[in-house]
C-alpha positions, 0 to 999 in steps of 0.5 A: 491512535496509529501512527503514521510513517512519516513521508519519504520527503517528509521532514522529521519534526522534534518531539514526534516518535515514528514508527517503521512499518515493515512488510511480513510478507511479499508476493508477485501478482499481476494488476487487472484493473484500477479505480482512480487515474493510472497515475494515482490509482485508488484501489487496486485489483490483482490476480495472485499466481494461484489465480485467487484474485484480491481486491479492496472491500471484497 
């Protein structure tokens, strides 16, 4: 089973252990294109500065 981070809003509830997830890694990129609407995108598609692109599923 994984755990999931505990919203930010979220209050803490006895009992439960939470874990902290932390970023190895970060990158600048640039978004070019989106499913879902601007403000609740679903899935992202970016170009990295070395012109791969990444994208869900792919």
């Amino acid at each position: 089973m994984t755990e999931k981070a505990k919203p930010l809003r979220g209050a803490y509830k006895a009992g439960r252990v939470w874990a902290k997830i932390r970023h190895a890694d970060t990158v600048d990129a640039a978004v070019v294109g989106f499913t879902g609407s601007a403000l609740h995108p679903k899935a992202l598609a970016v170009q990295l500065p070395d012109g791969r692109g990444r994208c869900p599923n792919g």
